[in-house]
Backbone as numpy.savetxt, mean C-alpha at the origin, in Angstrom:
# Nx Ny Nz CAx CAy CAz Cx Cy Cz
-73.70 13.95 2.55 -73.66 13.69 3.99 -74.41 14.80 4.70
-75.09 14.95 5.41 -75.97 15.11 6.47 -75.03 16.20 7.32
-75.59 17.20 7.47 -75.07 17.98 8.51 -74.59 18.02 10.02
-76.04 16.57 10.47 -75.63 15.95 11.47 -74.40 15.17 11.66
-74.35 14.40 10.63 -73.55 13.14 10.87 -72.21 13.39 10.12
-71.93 14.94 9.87 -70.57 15.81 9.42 -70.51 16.29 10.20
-71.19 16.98 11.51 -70.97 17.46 12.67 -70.22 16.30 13.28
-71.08 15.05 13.52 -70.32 14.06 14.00 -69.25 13.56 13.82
-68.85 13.75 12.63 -67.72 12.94 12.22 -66.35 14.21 12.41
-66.71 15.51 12.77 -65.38 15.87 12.73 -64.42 16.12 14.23
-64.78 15.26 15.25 -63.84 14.97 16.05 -63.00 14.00 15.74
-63.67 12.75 14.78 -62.97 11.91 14.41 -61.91 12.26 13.50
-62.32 13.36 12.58 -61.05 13.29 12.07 -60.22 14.55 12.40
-60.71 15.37 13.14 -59.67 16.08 13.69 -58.55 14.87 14.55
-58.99 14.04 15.32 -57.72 13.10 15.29 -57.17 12.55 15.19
-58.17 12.08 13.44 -57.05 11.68 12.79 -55.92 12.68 11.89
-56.47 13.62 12.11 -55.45 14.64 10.92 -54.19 15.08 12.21
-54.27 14.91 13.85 -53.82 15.04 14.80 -52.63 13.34 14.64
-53.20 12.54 14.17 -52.39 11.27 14.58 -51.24 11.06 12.97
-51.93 11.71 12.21 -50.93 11.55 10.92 -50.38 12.27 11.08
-50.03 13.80 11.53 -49.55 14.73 11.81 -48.60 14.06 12.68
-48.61 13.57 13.66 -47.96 13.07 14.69 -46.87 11.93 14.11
-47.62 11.01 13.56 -46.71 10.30 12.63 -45.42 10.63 11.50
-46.57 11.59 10.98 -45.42 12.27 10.04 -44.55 12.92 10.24
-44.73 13.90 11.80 -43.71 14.55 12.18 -42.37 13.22 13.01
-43.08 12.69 13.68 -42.22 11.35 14.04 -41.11 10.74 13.46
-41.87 10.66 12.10 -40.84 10.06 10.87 -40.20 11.19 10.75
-40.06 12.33 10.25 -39.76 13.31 10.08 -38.33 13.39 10.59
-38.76 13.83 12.34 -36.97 13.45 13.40 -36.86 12.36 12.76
-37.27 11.24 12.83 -36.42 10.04 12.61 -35.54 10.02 11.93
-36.02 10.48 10.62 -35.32 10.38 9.51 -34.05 10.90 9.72
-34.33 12.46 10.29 -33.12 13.34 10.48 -31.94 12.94 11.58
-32.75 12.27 12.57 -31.56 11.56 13.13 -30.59 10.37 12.94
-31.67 9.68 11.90 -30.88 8.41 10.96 -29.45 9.54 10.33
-30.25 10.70 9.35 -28.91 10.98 8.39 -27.93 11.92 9.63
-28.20 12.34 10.32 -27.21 12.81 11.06 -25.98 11.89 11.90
-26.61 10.80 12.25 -26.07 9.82 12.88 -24.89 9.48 11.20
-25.53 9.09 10.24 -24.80 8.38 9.16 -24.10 9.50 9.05
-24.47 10.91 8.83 -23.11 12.08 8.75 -21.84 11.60 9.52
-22.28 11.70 11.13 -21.44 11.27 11.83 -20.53 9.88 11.90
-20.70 9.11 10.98 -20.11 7.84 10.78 -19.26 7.95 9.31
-20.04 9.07 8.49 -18.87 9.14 7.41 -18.54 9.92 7.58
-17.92 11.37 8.45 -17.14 11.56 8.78 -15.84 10.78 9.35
-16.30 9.84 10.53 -15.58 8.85 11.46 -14.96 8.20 10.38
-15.56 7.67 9.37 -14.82 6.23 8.42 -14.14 7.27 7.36
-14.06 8.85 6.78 -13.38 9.59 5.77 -12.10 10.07 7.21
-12.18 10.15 8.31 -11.08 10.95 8.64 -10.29 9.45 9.35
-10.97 8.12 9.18 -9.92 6.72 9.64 -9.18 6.42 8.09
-9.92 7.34 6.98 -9.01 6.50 5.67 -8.18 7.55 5.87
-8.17 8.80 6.02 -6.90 10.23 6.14 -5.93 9.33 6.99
-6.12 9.13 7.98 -5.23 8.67 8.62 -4.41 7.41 8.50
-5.21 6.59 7.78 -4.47 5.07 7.18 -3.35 5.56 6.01
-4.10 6.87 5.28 -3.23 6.99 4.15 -1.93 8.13 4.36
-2.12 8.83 5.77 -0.94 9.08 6.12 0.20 7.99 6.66
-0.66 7.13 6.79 0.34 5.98 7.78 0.92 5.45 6.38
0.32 5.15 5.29 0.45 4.11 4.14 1.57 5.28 3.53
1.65 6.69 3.29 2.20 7.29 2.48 3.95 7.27 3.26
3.86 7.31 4.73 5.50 7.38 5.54 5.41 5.66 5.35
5.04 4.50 4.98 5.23 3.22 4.46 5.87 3.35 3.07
5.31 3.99 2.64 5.93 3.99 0.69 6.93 4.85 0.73
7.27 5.93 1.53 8.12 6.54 0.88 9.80 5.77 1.95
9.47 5.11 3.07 11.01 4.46 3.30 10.85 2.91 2.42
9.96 2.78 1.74 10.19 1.71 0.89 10.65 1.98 -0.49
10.43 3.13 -1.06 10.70 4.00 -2.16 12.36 4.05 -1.82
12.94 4.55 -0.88 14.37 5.10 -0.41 14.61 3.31 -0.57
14.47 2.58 -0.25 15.29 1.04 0.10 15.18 0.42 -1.06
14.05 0.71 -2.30 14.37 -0.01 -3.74 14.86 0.68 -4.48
14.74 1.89 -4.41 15.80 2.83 -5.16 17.49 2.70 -5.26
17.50 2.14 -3.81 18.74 1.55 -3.05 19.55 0.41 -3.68
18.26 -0.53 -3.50 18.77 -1.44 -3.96 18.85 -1.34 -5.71
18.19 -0.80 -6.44 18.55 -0.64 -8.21 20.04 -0.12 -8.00
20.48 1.36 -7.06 22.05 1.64 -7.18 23.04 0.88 -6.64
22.62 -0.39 -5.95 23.82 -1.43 -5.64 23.66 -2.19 -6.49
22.67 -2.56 -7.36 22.92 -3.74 -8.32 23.23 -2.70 -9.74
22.94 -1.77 -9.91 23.28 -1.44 -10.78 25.05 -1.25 -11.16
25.96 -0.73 -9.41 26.86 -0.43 -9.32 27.67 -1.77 -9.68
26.85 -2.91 -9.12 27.89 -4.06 -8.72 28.12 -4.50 -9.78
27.29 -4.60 -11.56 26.86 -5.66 -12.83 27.80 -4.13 -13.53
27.91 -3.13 -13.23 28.57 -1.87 -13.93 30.34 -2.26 -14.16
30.29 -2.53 -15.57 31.94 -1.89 -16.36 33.01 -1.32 -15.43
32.06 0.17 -14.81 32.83 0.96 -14.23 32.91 0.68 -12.89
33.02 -0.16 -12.42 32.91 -0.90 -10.97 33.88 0.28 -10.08
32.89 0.77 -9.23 33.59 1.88 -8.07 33.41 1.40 -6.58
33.96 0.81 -5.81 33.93 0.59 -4.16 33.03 2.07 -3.57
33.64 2.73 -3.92 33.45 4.15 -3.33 32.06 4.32 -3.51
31.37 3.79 -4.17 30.11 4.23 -4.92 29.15 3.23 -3.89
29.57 1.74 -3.62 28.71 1.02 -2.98 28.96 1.45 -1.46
29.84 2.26 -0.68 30.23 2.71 0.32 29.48 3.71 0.66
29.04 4.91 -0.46 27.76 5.32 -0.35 26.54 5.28 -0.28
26.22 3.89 -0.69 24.86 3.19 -0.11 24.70 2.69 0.77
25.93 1.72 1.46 25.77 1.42 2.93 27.17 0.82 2.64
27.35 1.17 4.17 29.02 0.69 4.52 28.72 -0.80 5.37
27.45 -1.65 5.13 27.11 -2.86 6.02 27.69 -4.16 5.00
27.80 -5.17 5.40 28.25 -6.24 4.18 26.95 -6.49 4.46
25.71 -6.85 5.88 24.99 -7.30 6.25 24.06 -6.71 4.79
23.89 -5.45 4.66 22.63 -4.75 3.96 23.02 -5.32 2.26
24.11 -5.34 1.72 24.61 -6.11 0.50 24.18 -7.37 0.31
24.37 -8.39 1.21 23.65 -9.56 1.72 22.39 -9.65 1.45
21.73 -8.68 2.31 20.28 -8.64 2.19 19.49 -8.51 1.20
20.14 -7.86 0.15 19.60 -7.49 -1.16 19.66 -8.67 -2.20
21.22 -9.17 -1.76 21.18 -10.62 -2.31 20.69 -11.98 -2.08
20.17 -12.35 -0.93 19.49 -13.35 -0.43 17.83 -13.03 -0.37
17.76 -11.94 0.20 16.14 -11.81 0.44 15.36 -10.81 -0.64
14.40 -11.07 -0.23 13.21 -9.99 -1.20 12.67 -9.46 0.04
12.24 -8.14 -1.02 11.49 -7.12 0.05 9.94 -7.29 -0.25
9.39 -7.60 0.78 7.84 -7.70 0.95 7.00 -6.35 0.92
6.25 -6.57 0.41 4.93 -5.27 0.78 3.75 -4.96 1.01
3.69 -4.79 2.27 2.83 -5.01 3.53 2.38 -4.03 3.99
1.77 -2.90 2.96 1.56 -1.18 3.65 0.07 -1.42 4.56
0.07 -0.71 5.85 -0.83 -1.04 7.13 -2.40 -0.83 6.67
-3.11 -1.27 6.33 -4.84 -1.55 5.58 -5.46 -1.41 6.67
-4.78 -2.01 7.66 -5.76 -2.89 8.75 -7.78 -1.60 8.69
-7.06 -0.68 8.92 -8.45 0.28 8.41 -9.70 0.28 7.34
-8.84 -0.17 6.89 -9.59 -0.09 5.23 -10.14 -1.67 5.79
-9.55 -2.58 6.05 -9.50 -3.90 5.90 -10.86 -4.07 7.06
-10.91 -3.79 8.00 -11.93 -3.61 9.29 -13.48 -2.70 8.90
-13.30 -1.40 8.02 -14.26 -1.23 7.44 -14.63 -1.94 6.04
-14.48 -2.72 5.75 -14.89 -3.91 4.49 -15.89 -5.02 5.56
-15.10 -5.17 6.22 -15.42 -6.18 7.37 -16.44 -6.15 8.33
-16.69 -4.73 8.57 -17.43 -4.06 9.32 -18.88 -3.39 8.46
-18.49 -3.42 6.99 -19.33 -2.83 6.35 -19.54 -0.86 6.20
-18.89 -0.74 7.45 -18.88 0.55 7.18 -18.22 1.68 6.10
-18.11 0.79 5.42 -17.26 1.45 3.89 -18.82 1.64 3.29
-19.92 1.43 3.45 -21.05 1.96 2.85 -21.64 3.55 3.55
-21.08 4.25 4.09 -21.33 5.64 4.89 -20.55 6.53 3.88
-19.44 6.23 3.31 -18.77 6.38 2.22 -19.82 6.80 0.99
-20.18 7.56 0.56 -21.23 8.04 -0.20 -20.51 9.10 -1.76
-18.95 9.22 -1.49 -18.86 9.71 -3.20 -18.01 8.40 -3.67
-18.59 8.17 -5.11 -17.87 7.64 -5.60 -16.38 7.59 -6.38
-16.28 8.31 -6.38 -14.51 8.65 -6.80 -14.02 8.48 -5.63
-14.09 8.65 -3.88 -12.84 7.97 -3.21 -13.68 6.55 -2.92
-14.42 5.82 -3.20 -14.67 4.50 -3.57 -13.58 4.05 -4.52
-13.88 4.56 -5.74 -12.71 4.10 -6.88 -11.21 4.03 -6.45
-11.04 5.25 -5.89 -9.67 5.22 -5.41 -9.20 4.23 -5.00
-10.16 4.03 -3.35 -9.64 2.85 -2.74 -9.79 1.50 -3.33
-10.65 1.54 -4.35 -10.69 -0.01 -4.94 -8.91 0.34 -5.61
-8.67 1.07 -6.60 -7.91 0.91 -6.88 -6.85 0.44 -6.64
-6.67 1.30 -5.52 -5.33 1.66 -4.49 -5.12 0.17 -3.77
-6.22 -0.63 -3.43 -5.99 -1.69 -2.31 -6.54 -2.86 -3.15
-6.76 -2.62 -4.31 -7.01 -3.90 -5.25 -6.14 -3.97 -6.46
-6.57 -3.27 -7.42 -5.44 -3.32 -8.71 -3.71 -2.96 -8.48
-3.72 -1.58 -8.23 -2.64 -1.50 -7.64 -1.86 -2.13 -6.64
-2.39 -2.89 -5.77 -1.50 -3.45 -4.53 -1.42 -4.78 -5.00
-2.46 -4.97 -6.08 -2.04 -6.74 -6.74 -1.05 -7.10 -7.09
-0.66 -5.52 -7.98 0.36 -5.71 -9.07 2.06 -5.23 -8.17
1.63 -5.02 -7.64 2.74 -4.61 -6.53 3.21 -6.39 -5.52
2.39 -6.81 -5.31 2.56 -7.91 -4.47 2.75 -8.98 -5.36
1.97 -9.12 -6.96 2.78 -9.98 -7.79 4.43 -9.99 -8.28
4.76 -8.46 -8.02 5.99 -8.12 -8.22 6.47 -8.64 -7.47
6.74 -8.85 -6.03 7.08 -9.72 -5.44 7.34 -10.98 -5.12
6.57 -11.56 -5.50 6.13 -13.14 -5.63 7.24 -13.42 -6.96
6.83 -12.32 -7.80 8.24 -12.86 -8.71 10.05 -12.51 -8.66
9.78 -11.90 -7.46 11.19 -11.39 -6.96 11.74 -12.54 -5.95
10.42 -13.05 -5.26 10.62 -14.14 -4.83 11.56 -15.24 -5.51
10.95 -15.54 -6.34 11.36 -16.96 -6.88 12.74 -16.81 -7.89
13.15 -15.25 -8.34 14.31 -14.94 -8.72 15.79 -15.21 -7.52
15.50 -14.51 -6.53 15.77 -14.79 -5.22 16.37 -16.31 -5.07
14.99 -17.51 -4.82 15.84 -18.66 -4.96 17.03 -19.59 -5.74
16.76 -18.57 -6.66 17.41 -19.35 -8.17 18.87 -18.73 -8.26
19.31 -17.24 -7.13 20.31 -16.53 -7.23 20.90 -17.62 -6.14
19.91 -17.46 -4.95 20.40 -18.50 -3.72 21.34 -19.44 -4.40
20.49 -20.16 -5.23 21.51 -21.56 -5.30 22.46 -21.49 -6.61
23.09 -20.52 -6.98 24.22 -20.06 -7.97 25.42 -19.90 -6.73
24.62 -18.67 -5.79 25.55 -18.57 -4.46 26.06 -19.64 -4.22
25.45 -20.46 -3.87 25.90 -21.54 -2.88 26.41 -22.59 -3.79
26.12 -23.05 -4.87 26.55 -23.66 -5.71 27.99 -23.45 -6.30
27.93 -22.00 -6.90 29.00 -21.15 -7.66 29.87 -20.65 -6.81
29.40 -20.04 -6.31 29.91 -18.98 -5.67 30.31 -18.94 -3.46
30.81 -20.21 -3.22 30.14 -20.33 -1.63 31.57 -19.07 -1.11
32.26 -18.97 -1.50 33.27 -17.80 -0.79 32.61 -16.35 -0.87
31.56 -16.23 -1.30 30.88 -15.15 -1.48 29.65 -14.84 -0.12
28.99 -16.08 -0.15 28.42 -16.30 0.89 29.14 -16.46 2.25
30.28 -17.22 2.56 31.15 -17.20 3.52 32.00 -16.29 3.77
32.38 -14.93 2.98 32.85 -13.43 3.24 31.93 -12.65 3.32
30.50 -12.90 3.39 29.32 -12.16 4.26 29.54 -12.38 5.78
29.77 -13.63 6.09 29.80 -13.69 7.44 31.12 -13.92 8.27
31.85 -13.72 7.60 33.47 -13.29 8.20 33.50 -11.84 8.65
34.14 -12.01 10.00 34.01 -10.58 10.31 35.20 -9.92 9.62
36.71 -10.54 9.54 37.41 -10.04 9.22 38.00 -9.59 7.69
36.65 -9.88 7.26 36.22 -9.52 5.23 36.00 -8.28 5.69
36.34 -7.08 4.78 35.98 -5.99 4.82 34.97 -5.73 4.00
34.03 -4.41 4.15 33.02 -4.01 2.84 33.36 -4.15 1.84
34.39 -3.73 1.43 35.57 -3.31 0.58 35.71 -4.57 -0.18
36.64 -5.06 0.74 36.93 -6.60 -0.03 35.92 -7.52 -0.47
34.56 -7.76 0.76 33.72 -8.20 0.11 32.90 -7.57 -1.42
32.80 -6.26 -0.80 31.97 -5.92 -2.64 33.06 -6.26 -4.17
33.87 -5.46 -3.66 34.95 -6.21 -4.64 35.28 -8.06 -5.11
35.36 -8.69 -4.45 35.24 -10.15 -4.55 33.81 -10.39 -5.08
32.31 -9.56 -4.93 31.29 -9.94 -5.21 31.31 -9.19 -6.93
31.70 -7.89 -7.17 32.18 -7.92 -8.53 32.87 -8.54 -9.30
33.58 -9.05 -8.60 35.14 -9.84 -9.57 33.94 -11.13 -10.07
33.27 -11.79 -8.82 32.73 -12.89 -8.84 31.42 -12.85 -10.08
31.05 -11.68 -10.00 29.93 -11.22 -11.42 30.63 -10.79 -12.09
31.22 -10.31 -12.82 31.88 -9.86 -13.68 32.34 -11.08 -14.46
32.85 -12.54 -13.59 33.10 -13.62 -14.58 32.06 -14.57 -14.51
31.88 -14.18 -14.04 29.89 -15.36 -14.23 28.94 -14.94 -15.04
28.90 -15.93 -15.99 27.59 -14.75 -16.34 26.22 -14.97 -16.16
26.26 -16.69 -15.74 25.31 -16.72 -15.11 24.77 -15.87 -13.77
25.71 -15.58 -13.36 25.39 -14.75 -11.88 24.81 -13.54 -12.55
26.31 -13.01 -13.12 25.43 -11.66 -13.89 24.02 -11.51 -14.70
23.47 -12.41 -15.09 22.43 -12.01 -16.05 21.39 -12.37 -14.91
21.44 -13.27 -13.81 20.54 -13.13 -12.71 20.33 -12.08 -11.70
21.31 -11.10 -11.60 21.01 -9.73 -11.02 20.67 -9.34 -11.96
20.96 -8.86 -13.16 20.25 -8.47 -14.35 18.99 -8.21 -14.78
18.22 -9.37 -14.74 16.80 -9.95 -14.55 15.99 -8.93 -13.05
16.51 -9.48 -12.09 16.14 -9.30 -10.76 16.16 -7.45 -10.82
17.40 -6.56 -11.55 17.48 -5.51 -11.44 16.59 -4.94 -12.26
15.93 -5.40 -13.24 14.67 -4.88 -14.12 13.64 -5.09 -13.32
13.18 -5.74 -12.45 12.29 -6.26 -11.85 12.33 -5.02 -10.68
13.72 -4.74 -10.14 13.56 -3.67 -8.87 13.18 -2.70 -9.79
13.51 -2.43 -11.22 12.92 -1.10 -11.58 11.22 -1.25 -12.01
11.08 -2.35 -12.45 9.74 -2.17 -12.19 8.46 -2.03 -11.21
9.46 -2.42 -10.27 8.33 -2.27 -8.91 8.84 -1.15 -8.32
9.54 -0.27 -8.97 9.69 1.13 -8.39 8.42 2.01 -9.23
8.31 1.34 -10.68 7.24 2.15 -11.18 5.89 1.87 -10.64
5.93 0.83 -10.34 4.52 0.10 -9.75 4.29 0.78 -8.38
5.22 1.17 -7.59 5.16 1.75 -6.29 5.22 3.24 -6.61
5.73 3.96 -7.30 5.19 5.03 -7.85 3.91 5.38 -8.31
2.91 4.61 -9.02 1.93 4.39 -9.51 0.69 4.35 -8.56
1.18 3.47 -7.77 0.05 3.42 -6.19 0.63 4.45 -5.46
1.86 5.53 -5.48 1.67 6.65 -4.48 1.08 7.49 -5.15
0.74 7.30 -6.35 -0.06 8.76 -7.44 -1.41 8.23 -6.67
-1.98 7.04 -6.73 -3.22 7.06 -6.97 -3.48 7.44 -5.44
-2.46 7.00 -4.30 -2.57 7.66 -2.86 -2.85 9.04 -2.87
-1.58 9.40 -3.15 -2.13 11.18 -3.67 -3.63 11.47 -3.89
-4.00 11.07 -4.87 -5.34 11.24 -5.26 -6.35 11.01 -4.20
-6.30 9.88 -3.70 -6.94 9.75 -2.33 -7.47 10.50 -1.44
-6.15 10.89 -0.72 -5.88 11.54 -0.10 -6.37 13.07 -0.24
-6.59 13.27 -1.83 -6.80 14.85 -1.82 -8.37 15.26 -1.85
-8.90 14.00 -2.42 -10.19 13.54 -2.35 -10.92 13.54 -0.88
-10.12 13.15 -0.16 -10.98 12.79 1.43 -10.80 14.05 2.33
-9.80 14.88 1.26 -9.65 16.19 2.02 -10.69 16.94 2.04
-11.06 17.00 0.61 -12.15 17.91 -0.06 -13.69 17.59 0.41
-13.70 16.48 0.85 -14.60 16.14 1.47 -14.87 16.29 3.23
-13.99 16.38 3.66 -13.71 16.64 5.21 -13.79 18.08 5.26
-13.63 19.30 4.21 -13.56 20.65 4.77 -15.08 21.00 5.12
């Protein structure tokens, strides 16, 4: 090339080495304000799971206290050593005795967080994989096996229902007498298992089942734990 027409040509590319420059620095912020912005959003979505899993951990542990509960009233009531005194220490309600015997306990720990970032997509700002795993764990395997526990506590439940009502209707009708005492009712509800054995081997059943979904609810507060210690380490 010609001295002339290299003279000529270098305004042209002085701007172009001026316009890539410009570009590149362009992209450059861009970029940095893309990842700063995404900093700022996984922060926002690691300190909304801290907080779901404080909410989820005061959920498990008065549900922990109420099946624990319920294993020492069924354990007390199907027990040889049948003590009043003993079910008087778990609750002095006929209502809460009742409850254990007619209904199942559901488990419903508050997601809505977790559940809104799935939904929202923002569970992808989320960038280590171990509290990924966690929460798959925690809100998939674990909470399956926890809510199948149920479903089969469920249907134990109906099958006690209609022994009650079948077998047993003075049992059901000294729940709702006011003038049945705790006393008399738990007692009449032992006497009443103690010669049934159909009754008895259906709390029986049902009482292996509360101990297993105590391990199962133990199991998902370990892997909470873990969670939790994870999103810490990441937030300092």
């Amino acid at each position: 090339m010609s001295k002339k027409k290299l003279k000529g040509f270098k305004p042209y590319l002085f701007d172009f080495l001026v316009i890539v420059l410009g570009v590149t620095v362009s992209f450059w912020f861009n970029q940095l304000a893309i990842k700063r912005n995404d900093n700022k959003e996984r922060i926002k979505v690691l300190t909304s799971i801290e907080k779901e899993v404080y909410e989820i951990k005061k959920y498990c542990d008065e549900r922990l206290a109420a099946w624990n509960d319920d294993i020492a009233l069924y354990s007390e009531l199907i027990s040889s050593e049948f003590d009043v005194d003993e079910i008087i220490k778990i609750t002095s309600s006929k209502g809460r005795v009742e409850f254990n015997l007619i209904y199942y306990r559901d488990f419903e720990p508050p997601m809505n967080r977790y559940t809104s970032m799935i939904n929202s997509g923002n569970i992808k700002f989320v960038s280590s994989e171990s509290v990924k795993e966690a929460l798959t764990r925690l809100h998939t395997l674990n909470f399956s096996r926890l809510k199948t526990s149920v479903e089969y506590e469920k249907s134990l439940k109906e099958q006690l229902i209609k022994v009650l009502t079948e077998e047993h209707p003075k049992i059901v009708l000294a729940a709702e007498d006011n003038s049945v005492s705790i006393n008399s009712y738990a007692n009449l509800l032992h006497e009443s298992i103690n010669k049934d054995e159909e009754l008895r081997s259906n709390l029986t059943i049902q009482l292996k089942y509360f101990e297993t979904r105590v391990s199962l609810l133990n199991l998902y507060m370990y892997t909470l734990d873990e969670l939790d210690n994870l999103v810490k380490d990441l937030l300092i």
